[in-house]
C-alpha positions in Angstrom: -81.0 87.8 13.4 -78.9 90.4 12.3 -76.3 89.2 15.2 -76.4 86.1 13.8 -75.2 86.8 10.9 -72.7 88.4 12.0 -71.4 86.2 14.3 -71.6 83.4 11.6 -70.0 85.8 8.8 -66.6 84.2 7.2 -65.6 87.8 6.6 -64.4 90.3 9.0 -66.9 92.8 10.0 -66.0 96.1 12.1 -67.6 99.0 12.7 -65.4 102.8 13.3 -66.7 106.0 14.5 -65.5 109.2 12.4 -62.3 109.1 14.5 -61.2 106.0 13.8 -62.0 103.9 16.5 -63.5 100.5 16.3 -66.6 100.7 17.7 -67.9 96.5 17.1 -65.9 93.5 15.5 -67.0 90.4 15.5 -65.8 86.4 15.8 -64.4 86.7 12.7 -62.3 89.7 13.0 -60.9 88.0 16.0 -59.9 85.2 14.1 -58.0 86.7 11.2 -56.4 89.6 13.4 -55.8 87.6 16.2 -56.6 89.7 19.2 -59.9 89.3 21.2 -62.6 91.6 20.7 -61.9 93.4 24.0 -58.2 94.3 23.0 -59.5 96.1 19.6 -62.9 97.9 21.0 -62.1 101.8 21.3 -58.7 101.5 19.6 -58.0 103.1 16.3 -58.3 101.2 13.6 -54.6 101.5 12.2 -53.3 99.4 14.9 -54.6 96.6 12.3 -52.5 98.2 9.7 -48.8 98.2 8.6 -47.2 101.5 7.3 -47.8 103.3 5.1 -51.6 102.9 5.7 -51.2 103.5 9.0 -49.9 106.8 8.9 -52.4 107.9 6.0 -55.3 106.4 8.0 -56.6 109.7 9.6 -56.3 111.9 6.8 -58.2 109.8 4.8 -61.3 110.1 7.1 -60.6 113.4 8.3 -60.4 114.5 4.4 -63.5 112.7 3.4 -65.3 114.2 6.6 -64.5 117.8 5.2 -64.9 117.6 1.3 -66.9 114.2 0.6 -64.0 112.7 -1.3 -63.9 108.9 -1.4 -60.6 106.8 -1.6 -61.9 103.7 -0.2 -66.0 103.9 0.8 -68.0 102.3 -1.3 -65.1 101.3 -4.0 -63.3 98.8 -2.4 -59.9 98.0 -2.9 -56.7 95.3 -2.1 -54.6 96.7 0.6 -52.8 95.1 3.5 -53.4 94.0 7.0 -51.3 93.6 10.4 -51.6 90.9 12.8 -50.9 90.8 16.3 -48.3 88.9 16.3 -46.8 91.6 13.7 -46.9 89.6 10.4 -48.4 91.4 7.0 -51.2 89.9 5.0 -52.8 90.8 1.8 -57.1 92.0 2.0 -59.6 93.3 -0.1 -61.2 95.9 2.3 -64.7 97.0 1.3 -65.8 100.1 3.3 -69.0 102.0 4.0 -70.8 105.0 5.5 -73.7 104.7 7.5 -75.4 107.4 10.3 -77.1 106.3 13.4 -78.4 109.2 15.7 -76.8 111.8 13.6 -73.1 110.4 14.0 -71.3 109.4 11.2 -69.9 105.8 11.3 -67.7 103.6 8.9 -68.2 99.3 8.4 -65.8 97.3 6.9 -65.8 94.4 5.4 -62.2 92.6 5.2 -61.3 88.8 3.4 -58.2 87.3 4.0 -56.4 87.2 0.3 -53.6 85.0 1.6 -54.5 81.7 0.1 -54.9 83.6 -3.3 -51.6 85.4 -3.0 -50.0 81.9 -2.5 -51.8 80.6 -6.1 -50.8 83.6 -7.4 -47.0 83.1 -6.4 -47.3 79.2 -7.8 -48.7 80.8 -10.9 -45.8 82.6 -11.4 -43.4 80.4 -10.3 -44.5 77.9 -12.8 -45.0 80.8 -15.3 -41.4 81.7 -15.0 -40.3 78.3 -14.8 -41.8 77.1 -18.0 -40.4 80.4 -19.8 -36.9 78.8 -18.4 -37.3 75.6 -19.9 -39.0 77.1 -23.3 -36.2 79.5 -23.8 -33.6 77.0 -22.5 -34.4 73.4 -23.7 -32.3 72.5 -26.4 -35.1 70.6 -28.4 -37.4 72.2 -30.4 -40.7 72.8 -28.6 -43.3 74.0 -30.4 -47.0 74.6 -29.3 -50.0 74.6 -31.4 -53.3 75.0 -31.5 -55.9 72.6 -31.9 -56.8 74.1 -35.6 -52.9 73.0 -36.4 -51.5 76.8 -36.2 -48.5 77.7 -34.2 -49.0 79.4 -31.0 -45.1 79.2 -29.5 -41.7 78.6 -30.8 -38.9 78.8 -28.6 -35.6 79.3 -29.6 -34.2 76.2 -30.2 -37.1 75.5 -33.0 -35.8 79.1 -34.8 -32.2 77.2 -34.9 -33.3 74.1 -36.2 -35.5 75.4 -38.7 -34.7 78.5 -39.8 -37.8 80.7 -39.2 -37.7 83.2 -37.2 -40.4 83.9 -33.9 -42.1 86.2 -36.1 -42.4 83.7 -39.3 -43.2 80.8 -37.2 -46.3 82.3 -34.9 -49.8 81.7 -37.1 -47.8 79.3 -39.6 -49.5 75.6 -39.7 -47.6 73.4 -37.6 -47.6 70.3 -40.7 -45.4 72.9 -42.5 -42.5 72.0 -40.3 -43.1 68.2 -42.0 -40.7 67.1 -44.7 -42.8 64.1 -46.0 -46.7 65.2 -46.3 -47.5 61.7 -47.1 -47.1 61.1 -43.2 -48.9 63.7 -41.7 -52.4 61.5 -42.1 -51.2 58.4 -40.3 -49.6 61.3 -37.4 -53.1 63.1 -37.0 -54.5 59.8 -36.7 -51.9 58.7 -34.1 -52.1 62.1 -32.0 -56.7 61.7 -31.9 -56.2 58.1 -30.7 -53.5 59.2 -28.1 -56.3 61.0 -26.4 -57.9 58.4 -25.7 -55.3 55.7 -25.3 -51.6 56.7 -24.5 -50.8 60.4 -23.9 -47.9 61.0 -26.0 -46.9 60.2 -29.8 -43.4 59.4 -30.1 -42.3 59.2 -33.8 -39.6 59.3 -36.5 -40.2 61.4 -39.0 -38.3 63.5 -41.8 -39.1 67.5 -41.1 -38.1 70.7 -43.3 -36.2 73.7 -42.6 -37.5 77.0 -44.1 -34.6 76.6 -47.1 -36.5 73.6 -47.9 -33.8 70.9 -46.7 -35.1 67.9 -44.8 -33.2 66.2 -42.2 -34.1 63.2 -39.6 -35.9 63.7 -36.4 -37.3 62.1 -33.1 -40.4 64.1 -31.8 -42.5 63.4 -28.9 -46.2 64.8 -29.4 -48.5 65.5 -26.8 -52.1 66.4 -27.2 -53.5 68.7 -24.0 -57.0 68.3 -23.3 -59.3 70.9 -21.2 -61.6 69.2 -18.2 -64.4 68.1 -21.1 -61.7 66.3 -23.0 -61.6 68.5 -25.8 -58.5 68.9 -27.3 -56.5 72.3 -26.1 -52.8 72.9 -27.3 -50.7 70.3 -28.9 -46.9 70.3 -27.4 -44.5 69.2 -29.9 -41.1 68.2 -29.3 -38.7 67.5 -32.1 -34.9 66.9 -31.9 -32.5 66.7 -34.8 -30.6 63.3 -34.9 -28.6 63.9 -38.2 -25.6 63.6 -35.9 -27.2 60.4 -34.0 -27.8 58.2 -37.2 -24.3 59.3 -38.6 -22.5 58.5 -35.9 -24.3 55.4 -35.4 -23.5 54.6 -39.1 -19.8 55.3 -38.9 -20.0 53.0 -35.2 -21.9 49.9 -37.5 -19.4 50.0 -40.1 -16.2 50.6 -37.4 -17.2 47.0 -36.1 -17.8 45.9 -39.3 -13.9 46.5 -40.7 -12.9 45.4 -37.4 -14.9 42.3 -37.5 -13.5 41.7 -40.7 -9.9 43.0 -40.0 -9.7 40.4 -37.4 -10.7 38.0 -40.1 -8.4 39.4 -42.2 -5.2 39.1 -40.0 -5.6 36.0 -39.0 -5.9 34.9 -43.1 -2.8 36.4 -43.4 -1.0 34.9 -40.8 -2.1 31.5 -41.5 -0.9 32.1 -45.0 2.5 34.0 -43.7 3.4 30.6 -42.3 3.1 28.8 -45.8 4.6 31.3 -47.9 7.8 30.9 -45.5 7.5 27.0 -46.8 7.1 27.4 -50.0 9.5 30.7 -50.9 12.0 29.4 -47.9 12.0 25.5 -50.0 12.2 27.5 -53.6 15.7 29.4 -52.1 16.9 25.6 -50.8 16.4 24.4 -55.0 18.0 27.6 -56.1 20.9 26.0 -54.9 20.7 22.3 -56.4 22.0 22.3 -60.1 18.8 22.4 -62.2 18.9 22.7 -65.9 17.4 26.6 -67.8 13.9 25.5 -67.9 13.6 23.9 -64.8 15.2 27.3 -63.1 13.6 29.3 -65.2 9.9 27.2 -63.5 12.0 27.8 -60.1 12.2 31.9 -61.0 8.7 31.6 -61.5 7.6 30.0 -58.7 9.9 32.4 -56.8 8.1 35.6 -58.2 4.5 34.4 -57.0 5.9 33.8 -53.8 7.0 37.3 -53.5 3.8 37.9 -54.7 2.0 35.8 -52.2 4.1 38.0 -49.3 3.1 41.4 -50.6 -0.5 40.6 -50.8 -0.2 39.1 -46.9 1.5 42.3 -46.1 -1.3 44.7 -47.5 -3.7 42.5 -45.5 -2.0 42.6 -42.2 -1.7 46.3 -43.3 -5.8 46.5 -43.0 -6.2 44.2 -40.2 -3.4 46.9 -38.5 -0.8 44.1 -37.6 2.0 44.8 -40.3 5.2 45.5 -38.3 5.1 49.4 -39.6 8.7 51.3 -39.5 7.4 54.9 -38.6 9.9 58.1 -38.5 9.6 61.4 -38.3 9.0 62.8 -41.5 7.6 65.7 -43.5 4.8 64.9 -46.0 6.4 67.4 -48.4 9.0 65.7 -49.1 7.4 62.7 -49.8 5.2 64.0 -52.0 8.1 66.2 -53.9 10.0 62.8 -54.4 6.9 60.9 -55.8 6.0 63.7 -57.7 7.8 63.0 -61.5 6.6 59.0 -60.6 3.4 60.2 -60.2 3.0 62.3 -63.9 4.5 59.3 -65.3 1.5 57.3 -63.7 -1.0 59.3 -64.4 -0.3 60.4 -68.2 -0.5 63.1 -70.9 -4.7 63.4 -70.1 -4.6 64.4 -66.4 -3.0 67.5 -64.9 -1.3 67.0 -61.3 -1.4 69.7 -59.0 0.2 70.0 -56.1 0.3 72.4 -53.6 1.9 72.2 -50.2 1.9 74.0 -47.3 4.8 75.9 -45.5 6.1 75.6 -43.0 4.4 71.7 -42.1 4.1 70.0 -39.2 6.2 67.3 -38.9 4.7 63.9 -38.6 6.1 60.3 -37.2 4.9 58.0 -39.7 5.9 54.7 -42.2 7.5 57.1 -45.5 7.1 54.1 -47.7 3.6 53.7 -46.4 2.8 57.1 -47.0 4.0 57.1 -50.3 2.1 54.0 -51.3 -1.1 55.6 -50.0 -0.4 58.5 -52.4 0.0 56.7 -54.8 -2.8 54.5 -54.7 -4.8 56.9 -54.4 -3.5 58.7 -57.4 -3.7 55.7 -59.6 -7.5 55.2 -58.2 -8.2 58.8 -59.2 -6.5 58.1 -62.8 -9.2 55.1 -63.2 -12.2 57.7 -62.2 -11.1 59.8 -65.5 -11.3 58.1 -68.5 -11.4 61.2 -70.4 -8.8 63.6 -68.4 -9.2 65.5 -65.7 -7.4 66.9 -63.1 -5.8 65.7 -59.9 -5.1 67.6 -56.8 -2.2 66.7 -54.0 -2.5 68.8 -51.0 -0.7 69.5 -47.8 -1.5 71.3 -44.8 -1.8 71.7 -41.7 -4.8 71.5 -39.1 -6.3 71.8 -35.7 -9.3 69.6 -35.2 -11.8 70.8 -32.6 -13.9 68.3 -30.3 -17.0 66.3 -32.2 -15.3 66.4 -35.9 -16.5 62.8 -37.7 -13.9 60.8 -39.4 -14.9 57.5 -41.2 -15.8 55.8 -38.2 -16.2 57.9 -35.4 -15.4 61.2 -33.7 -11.7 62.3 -34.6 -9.5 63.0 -31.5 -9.0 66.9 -30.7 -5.3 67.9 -31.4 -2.9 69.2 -34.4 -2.4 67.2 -37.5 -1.1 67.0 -41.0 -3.5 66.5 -43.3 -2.6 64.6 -47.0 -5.4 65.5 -49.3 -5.8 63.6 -53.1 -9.1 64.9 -55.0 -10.1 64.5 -58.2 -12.5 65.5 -61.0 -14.1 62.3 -62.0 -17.1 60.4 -61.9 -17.3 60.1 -58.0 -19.0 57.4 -56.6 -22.6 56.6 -55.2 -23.5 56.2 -51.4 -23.6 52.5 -51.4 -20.1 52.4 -53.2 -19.0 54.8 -50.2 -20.2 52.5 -47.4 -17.9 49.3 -48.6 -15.4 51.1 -50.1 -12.4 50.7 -47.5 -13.4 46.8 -47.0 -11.1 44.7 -48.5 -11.3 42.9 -52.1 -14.5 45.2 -52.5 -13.8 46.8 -55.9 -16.3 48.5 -58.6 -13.5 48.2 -61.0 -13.6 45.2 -63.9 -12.2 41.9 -63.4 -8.3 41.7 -63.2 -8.5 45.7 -63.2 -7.8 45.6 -59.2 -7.6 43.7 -56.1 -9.8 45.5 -54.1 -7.0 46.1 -51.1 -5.9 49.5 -52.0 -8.4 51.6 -49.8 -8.4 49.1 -47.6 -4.4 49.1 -47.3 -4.6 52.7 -46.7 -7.4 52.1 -44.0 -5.2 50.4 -41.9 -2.0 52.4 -42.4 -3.7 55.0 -41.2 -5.1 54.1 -38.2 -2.3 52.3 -37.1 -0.4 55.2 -37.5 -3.1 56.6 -34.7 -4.5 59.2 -37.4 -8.0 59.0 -39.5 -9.3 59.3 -42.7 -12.2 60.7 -44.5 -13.7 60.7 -48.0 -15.6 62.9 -49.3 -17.8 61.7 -53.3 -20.5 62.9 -55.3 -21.2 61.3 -58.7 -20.2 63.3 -61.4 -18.3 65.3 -59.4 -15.6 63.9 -58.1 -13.8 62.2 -54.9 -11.7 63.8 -52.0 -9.7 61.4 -49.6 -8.3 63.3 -46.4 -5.9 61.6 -44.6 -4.5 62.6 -41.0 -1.7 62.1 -39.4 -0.8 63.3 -35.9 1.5 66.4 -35.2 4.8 65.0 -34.4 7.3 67.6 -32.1 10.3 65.4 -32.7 12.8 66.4 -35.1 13.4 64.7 -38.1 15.4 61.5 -37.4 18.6 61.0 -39.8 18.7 57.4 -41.5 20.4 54.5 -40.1 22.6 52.8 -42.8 21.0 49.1 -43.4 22.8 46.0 -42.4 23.9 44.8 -45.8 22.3 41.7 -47.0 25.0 40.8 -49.4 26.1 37.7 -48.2 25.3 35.3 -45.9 27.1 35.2 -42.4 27.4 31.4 -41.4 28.2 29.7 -38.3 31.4 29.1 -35.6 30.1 25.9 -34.8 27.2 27.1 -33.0 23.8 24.9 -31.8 20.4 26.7 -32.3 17.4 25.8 -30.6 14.3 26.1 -33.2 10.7 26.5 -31.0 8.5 26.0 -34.0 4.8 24.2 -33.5 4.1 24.0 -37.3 5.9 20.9 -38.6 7.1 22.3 -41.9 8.1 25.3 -41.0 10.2 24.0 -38.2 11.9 21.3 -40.7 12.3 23.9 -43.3 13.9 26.6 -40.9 16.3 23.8 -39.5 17.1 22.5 -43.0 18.1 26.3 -43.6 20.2 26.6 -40.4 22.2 23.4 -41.4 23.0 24.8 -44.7 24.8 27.8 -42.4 26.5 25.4 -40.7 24.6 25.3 -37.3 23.9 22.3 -35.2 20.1 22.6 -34.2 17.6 21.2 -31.5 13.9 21.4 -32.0 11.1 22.1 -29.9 7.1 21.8 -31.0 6.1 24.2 -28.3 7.7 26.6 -25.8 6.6 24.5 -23.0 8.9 21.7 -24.5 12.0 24.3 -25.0 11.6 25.4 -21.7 12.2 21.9 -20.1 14.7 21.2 -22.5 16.8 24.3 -21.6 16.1 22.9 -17.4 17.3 19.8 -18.1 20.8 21.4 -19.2 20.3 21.2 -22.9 23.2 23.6 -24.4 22.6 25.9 -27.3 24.1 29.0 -28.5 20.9 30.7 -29.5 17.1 30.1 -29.1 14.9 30.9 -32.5 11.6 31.0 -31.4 8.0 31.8 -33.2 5.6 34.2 -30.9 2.3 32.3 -31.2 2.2 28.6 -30.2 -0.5 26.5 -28.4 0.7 24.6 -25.5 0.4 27.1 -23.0 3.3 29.2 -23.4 4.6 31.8 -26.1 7.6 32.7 -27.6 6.8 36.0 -25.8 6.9 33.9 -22.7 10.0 31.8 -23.5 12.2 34.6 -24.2 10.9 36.1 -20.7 12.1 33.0 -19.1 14.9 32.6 -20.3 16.0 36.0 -19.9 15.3 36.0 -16.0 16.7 32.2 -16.0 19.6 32.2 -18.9 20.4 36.1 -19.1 23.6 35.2 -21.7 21.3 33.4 -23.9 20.9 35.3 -27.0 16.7 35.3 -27.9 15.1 35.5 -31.8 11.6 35.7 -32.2 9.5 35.1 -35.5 6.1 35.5 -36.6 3.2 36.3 -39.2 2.6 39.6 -37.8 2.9 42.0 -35.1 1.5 40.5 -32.6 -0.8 42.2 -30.0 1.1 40.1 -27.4 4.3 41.2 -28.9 3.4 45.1 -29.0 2.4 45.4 -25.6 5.3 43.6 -24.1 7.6 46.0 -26.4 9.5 42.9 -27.5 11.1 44.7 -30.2 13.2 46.9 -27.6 14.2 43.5 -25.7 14.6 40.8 -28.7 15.0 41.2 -32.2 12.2 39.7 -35.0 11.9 38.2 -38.1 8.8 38.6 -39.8 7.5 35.7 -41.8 8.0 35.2 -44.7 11.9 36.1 -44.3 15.1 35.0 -46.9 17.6 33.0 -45.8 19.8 35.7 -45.7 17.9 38.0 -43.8 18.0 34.5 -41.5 21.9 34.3 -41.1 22.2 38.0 -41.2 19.7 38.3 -37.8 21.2 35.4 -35.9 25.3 36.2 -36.7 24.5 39.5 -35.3 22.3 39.0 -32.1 24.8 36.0 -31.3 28.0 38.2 -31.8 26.5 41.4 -30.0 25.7 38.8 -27.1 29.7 37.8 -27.5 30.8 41.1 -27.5 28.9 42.4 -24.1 30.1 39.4 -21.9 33.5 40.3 -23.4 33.1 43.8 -22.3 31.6 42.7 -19.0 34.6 40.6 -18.0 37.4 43.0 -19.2 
């Protein structure tokens, strides 16, 4: 029986003699040593041992033989064992003493600890790869236990809410919660998830230890031991203040641009009439009228104008206003403005203005810039009924990655910044969200047309900069414009053509490309009173046949956007691969995007509706005598 049991043992069983040789192993020994029975019998028992045990073998026994002391026998310990084929192994050897016959001999008892070492190693391989993702995570993760007191908090949780490890550890997890009123309908949630889904996503407000709340996603998850009792809860939270403002800034970006595009179009629609009815009004000025019927002509004349700025500061906002930028320094805009400026803003508000030097140089509109001051100024004037004070600042600044502007992340780089802040009653959040849209206005009927902010709005980001504003009620309101960092030099002024008088014809022919009916008739009524002979065209596709057939002109006078299949745009390339000597004017409501991207500025010049009949015979006596002079100057 007793053979039996050994031979049936899972355990390796071996017997030594006080020398140290193995005296009996059995099937099991075999199999976790790998040698047969026969290769082990009468050989020392360190052969299945690696150094140092090995070498220490002998003296144990020898030692133990003399004096009685035990290192191993009857204590057991973990140790390691050799194979055959040379590879190490960890063992818990158990070993005793027996006698038989008087001689002293030694049984052992060995199991394999391999399989456990290899649990142990995935124990601390996960160990050390959830302390990565605790300390490294860039959520907070927190970990509770199931009586709601915190057990973890990694470092990401000590950033985003101010306590320290220390602070956190025993603290109730619903501390971390900025609106108690939730935390019922959460508890809820996380018992039912146990049952039904295994995570709680939410979006909650939380609280920082200063006691400030701020938005949050969290992810909850409730960890259950093998009788489904709850065991930890694992809470992730991330901040998403960022997120929801940047989303913000994105909803209203497409908003103004939605409404830009609106916008623009409204103005050039209204560009086109204006050039009627101002263009018609300059025809009467010229027919004898008696004082009261001129002085109803002057009038009409003066809304006109009026009419044209107003489409101007909306192409302005829709960012299709032909801008005329320079390089400039803001300093010296605001020094000029700055006696203009008391005067606007009276005896009850001080001006302060401080500007930085030296300052970057910008390239930028100057009258643009100064309007925006202005504005602005004037705005900040209506915020303080009772005085205050009014702040103009210069300076410059480097913007890093990630910075917000009003509608999304402001571009990396140098800048100038124009800063106008006041001391008055500041406006609420709701105010702040509409207040660069245009015709939105908190001020009283006939006080404003709601296109100042908006004016700026576009100015700006046409200029490729960005603006923020900054308002509190009762406090006040801070608008920070920015305009790129310009390395040019400042550009000396170009004397303007005069407009004095008005250059007429040599007995010239001008083609007119015009697909609105009025304003065609109106700019060739204008053309004959400068003495031109004219041929019109209702679309560019009709000019162009009309030039193949042979038609001779002096000139072609062109608008940019026509149906019909072909543009001005496209005309005036046609005819300057075709008809090289054939001197090109282009008009339209506004900058148009087809018109910026072919640079047609640099190749023809524009007129910009609504023009004077000056600025007419002005454009074309010079782009038909500079055509003149360079096939002169070619032939000689």
């Amino acid at each position: 029986m007793l053979q039996a049991i050994l031979d049936s043992a899972v355990s390796a069983i071996l017997a030594i003699d006080d020398t140290g040789r193995i005296r009996s192993v059995n099937p099991a020994t075999e199999v976790m040593f790998g040698y047969r029975a026969d290769e082990m019998l009468n050989q020392n028992i360190k052969m299945l041992m690696p150094e140092p045990y090995r070498t220490e073998h002998d003296d144990y026994i020898g030692r133990h033989v003399k004096t009685g002391e035990k290192r191993i026998i009857g204590i057991g310990r973990e140790v390691q064992g050799q194979r055959k084929n040379g590879s190490i192994f960890p063992i818990h050897l158990a070993v005793s003493e027996f006698m038989v016959d008087g001689r002293r001999f030694f049984s052992g008892i060995i199991n394999d600890l391999s399989d456990r070492a290899k649990l142990q190693d995935e124990v601390d391989r996960q160990s050390l790869l959830f302390e990565t993702v605790f300390e490294h995570v860039p959520e907070a993760l927190v970990i509770s236990s199931p009586d709601g007191k915190i057990l973890l908090f990694n470092p990401a949780a000590t950033k985003i809410f101010g306590y320290d490890v220390a602070e956190a550890t025993g603290m109730a997890w619903a501390n971390l919660f900025g609106n108690p009123e939730s935390l019922p309908q959460i508890e809820f949630d996380i018992s039912r998830s146990i049952e039904r889904a295994p995570d709680v996503i939410l979006s909650v407000m939380l609280r920082r230890k200063d006691g400030s709340s701020f938005p949050a996603e969290g992810i909850i998850t409730q960890v259950v031991d093998q009788h489904a009792r709850p065991s930890v809860r694992v809470s992730v939270f991330r901040d998403v203040t960022e997120t929801l403002k940047n989303k913000e800034a994105a909803v209203k970006s497409q908003r103004l641009e939605a409404i830009g595009q609106l916008t623009g179009g409204i103005a050039h629609d209204f560009n086109n009439l204006l050039t009627i009815i101002s263009g018609n009004l300059e025809l009467l000025e010229e027919q004898p009228l008696r004082e009261q019927d001129r002085d109803l002509l002057d009038r009409a004349a003066r809304a006109a104008d009026s009419g044209a700025r107003l489409t101007k500061r909306l192409l302005t906002f829709a960012r299709r206003r032909h801008l005329a930028p320079a390089v400039i320094n803001l300093n010296d805009q605001v020094r000029t403005m700055a006696e203009l400026l008391r005067r606007t803003l009276g005896d009850m508000i001080d001006l302060r203005i401080q500007l930085a030097s030296p300052l970057w140089l910008v390239r930028a509109d100057a009258g643009e810039v100064e309007a925006a001051v202005l504005n602005l100024a004037i705005n900040a004037r209506d915020a303080m009924p009772e005085g205050g004070t009014l702040a103009v600042r210069t300076d410059n600044v480097v913007l890093e990655e990630g910075e917000t502007g009003l509608e999304d992340s402001l571009k990396a780089g140098d800048y100038v910044r124009i800063s106008v802040s006041d001391n008055g009653i500041g406006m609420s959040n709701d105010v702040l969200s509409r207040v660069f849209e245009p015709f939105f206005t908190t001020k009283p009927v006939g006080r404003g047309t709601g296109l100042g902010l908006s004016t700026i709005y576009g100015f700006i980001k046409q200029s490729n900069g960005n603006i923020t504003i900054n308002s509190e009620p009762g406090v006040g309101t801070t608008v920070n414009m920015y305009l790129p960092r310009c390395d040019e030099e400042a550009a000396q002024h170009d004397e303007t053509l005069s407009l004095a008088t008005e250059p007429h014809a040599n007995g010239e022919c001008i083609l007119v490309v015009e697909d609105n009916r009025d304003v065609r008739q109106l700019t060739v009524n204008r053309l004959k009173r400068l003495g031109y002979d004219t041929v019109e065209c209702a679309s560019g596709v009709e000019a162009k046949a009309a030039l193949e057939s042979g038609q001779q002109v002096s000139a072609v006078f062109t608008d940019i956007v026509m149906p019909g299949g072909m543009t001005g745009i496209e005309l005036a390339t046609w005819i300057s691969a075709r008809l090289p000597d054939l001197p090109v004017i282009l008009t339209t409501g506004f900058s148009d995007d087809a018109a910026v991207k072919s640079e047609a500025d640099t190749f023809w010049p524009i007129l910009r509706k609504p023009y004077t009949q000056k600025q007419l015979a002005s454009t074309l006596r010079a782009t038909i005598d500079k055509k003149a002079a360079r096939q002169t100057s070619l032939r000689d």
